[in-house]
C-alpha positions in Angstrom: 0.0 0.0 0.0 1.5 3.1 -0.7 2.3 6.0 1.8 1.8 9.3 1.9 5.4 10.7 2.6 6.0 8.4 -0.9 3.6 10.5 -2.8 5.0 13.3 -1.5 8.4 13.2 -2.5 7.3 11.8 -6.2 7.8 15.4 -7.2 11.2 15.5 -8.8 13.7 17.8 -7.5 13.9 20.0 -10.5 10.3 20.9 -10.4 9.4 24.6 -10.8 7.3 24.3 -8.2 9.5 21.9 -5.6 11.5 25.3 -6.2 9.4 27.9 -5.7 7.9 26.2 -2.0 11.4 25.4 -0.8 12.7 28.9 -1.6 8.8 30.2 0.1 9.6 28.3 3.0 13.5 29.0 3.6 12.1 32.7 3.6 10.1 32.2 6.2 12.2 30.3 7.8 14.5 33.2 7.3 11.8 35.7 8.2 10.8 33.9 11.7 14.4 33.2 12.6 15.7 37.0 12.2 12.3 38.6 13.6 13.3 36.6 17.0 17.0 37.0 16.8 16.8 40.9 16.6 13.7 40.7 19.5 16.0 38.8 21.7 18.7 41.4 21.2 16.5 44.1 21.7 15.3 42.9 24.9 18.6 42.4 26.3 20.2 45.2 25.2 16.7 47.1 27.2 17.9 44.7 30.3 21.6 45.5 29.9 21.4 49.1 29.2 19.1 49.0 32.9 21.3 46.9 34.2 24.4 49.0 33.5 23.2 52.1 34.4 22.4 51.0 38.1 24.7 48.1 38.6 27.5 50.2 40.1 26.5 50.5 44.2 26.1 53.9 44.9 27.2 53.7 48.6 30.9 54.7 49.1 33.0 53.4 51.9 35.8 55.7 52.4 38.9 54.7 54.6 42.3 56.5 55.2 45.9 56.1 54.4 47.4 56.6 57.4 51.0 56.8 56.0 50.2 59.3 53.3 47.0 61.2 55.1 45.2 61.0 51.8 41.4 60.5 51.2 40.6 56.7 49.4 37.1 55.3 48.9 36.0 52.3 47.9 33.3 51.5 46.1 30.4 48.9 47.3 33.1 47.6 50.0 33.8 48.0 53.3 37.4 48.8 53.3 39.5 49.9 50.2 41.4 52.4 48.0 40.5 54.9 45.6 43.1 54.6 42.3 44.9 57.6 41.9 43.7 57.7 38.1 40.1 57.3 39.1 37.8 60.1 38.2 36.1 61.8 40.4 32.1 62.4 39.8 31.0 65.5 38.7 27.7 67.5 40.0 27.6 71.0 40.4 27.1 70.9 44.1 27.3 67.5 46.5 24.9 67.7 49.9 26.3 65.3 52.8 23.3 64.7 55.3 24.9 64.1 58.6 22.9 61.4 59.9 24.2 58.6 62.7 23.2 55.3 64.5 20.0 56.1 65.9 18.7 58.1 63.3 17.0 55.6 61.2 13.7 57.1 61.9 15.0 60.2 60.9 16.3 58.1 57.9 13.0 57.1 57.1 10.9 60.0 57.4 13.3 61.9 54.9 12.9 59.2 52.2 9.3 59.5 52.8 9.4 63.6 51.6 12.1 65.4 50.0 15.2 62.7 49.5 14.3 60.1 47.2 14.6 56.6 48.2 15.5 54.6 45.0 18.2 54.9 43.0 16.3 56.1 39.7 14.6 58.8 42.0 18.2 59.5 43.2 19.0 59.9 39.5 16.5 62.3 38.5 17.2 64.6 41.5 20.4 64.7 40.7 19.7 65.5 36.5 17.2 67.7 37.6 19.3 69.8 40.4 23.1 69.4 39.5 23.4 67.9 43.1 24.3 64.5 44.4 22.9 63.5 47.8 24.4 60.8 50.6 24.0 60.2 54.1 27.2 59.9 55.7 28.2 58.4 58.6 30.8 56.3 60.6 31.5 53.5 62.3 30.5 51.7 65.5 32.5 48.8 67.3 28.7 47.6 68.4 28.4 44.7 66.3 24.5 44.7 65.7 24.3 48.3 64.6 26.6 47.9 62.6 24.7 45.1 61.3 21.6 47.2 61.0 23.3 49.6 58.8 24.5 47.2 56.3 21.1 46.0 55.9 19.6 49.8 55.2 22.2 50.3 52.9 21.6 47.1 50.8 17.8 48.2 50.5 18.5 51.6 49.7 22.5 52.2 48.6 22.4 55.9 49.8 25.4 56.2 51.9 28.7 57.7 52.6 30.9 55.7 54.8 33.6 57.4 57.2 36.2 55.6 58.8 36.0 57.2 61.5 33.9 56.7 65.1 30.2 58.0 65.0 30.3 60.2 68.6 28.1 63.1 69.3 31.8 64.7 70.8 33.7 64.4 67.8 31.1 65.9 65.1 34.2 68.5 64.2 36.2 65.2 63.5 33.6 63.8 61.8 33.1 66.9 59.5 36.3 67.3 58.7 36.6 63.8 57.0 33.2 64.1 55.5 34.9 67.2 53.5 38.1 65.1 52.6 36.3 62.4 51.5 33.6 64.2 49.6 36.4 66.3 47.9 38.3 63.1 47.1 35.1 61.7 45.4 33.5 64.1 43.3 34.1 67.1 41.4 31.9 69.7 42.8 31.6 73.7 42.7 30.0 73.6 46.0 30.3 70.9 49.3 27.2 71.3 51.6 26.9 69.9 54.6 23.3 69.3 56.2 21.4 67.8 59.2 19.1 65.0 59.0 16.5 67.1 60.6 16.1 69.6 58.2 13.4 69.7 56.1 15.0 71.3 52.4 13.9 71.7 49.3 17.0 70.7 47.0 15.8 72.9 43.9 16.5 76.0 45.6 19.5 74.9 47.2 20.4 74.2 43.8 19.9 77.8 42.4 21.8 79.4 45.4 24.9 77.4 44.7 24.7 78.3 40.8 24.8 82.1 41.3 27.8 83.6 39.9 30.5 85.4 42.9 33.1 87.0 42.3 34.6 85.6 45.0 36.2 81.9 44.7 35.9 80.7 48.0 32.4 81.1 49.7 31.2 80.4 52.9 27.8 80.1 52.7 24.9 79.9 55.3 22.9 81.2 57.3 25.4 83.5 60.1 25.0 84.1 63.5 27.5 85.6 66.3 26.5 84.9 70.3 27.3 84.5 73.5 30.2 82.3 74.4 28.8 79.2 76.6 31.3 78.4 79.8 29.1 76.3 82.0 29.5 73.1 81.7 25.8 72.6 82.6 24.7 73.9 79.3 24.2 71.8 75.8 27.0 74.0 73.9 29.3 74.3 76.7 32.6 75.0 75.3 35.7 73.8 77.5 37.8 76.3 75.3 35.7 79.3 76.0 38.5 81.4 78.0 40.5 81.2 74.7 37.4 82.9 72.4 36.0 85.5 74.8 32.7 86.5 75.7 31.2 86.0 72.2 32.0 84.3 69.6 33.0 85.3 65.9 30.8 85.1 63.0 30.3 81.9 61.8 27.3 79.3 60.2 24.7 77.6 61.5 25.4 73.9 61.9 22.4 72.6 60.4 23.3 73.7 56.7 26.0 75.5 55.3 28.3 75.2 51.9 31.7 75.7 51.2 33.0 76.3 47.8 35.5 73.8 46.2 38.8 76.0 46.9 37.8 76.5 50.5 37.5 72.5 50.6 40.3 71.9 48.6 42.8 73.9 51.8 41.0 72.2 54.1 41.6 68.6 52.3 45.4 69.5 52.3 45.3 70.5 55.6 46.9 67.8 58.7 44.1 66.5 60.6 45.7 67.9 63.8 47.5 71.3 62.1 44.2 73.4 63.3 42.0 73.5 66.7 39.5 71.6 67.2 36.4 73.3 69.5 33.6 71.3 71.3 31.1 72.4 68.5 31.7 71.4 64.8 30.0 74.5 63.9 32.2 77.0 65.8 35.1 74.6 64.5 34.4 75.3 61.0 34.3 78.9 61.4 37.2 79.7 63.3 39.1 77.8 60.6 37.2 80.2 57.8 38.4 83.1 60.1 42.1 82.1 59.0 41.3 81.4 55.3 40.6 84.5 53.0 37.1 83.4 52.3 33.6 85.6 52.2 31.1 85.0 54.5 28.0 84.7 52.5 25.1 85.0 54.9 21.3 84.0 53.6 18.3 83.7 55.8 16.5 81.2 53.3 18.8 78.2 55.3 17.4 79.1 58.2 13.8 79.4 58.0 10.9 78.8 60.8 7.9 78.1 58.7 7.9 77.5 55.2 7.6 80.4 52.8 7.5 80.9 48.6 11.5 81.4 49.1 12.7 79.1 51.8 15.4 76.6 51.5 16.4 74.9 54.7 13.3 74.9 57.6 13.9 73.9 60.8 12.9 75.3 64.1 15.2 78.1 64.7 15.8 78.9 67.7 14.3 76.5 69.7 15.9 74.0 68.5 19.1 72.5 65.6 16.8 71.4 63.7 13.4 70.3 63.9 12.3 69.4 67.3 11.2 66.9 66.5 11.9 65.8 63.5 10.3 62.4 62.7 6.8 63.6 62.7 7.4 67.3 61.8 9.0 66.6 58.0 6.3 64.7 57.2 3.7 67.7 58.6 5.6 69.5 56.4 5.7 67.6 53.4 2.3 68.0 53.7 1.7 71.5 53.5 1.6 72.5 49.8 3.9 75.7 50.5 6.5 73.3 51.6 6.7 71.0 49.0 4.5 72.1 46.2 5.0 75.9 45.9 7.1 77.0 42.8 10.9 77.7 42.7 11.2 81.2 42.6 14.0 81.9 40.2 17.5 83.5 41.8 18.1 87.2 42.5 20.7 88.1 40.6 23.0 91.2 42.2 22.0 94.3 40.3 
């Protein structure tokens, strides 16, 4: 009996039209093959462009050379060194927020408002602004904290890591290696240092620092001079009082203030232990701009009570340094409209 497949290939091979099916179907063939080859590269070159873009950490551990007093940081680890020939990332302005060990409610409240708490968010602030944002903070020799910390940064990658002890009594040591190490990383026009208890609106901290000076190294913030505190008793005692006097020099805020990048670049070639260190970081900083030739730039909009069209940094001035209380007060704030809905007002420009 004979079989199908024999009938079918009865048709001899020169055929006209043996040829023209085999030449239909090898098109097809063809067709199908190159339609999924090019989708498959299309769809991993989406998956590989994403992956790319993110796939660096964006957490910094910085560590120092204790032979050469130079700034290193390593990237995604917890120890390391920064090549000599690596570039440095450039933003027009990087904003450390000074945050430390029990502060993750802090922590939490910010990413719930004004610091975004993804990395593409991070991105788009930092497109949209010119500024680059990190919390930065040291170490601890308690093991679980520690711990803790390695755990927020592998769910959110939004640190800067100081070797260097996290203690309320050495914040002026603290902020001293949070310039180095920011200077040592990126390329920046301005270095701000900020609270995590401040509730800022990054836009307009972004149009203060673009404003052309005609002076090169700035010292930016919100000024104050005061009464020098000697009793012990007090929050800012200062056990160096007798050598300041009765009030103190003119000097910044500590919640936020800027320094441009030749007033950062002295103070990264500076020895650690070349210049006097003072109870409060913030005093500590501005007795050191008293021996630099740099111009106190003084603007109220760091330092504002309430939230205005104009405001850049709010926090409870005087009461407290910062908000008092911060972890339900940022997100009261976020709430209002005028805080985080009202337009950017462009710069004033000096006449």
């Amino acid at each position: 009996m004979p079989s199908s497949p024999k009938s079918f290939n009865a048709w001899p091979s020169s055929s006209p039209l043996n040829s023209r099916r085999s030449t239909v179907l090898i098109l097809c063939s063809l067709i199908g093959l190159a339609g999924f080859v090019f989708g498959f590269i299309a769809i991993s070159r989406q998956g590989l462009g994403h992956k790319c873009k993110y796939a660096e950490p964006r957490s910094v551990s910085v560590v120092w050379d204790k032979s050469s007093s130079k700034a290193s940081g390593a990237t995604g680890k917890d120890t390391g060194l920064l090549d000599e020939g690596q570039k440095r990332h450039k933003v027009m302005g990087f904003v450390g927020i000074q945050t430390g060990f029990g502060s993750t409610g802090r922590r939490r409240s910010l990413r719930q408002t004004w610091f975004p708490s993804d990395h593409q968010g991070l991105q788009r602030l930092e497109e949209a602004t010119g500024l680059a944002f990190r919390f930065i903070i040291g170490r601890t020799s308690d093991k679980s904290k520690m711990a803790e910390l390695k755990k927020e940064i592998a769910e959110y990658d939004d640190f800067l890591l100081l070797d260097i002890e996290e203690e309320y009594s050495k914040l002026p040591y603290k902020t001293i290696a949070f310039f180095k190490a920011a200077y040592a990383l990126y390329d920046s026009e301005f270095y701000v240092k900020a609270d995590d208890d401040i509730y800022l609106r990054p836009d307009r901290l972004s149009l203060l620092l673009v404003k052309e000076r005609s002076h090169s190294q700035t010292y930016l913030g919100c000024m104050k001079k005061g009464p020098v505190f000697t009793d012990p008793k007090l929050k800012w005692y200062e056990p160096l009082g007798y050598m300041l006097g009765k009030e103190y020099f003119l000097h910044a805020y500590g919640p936020i203030y800027a320094l441009s990048a030749d007033v950062v670049m002295s103070l990264v070639a500076l020895r650690n232990n070349s210049f006097r260190m003072f109870s409060n970081e913030d005093v500590t900083i501005g007795s050191w701009m008293l021996a630099m030739n740099v111009n106190h730039e003084d603007n109220r909009q760091l330092c504002e009570p309430e939230c205005t069209p104009s405001s850049i940094a709010v926090w409870d001035i005087p009461k407290c340094s910062g908000l008092c209380n911060p972890e339900k007060k940022m997100l009261e704030l976020h709430a209002k409209d005028m805080c985080s809905k009202s337009p950017t007002l462009p710069s004033d420009e000096d006449d």
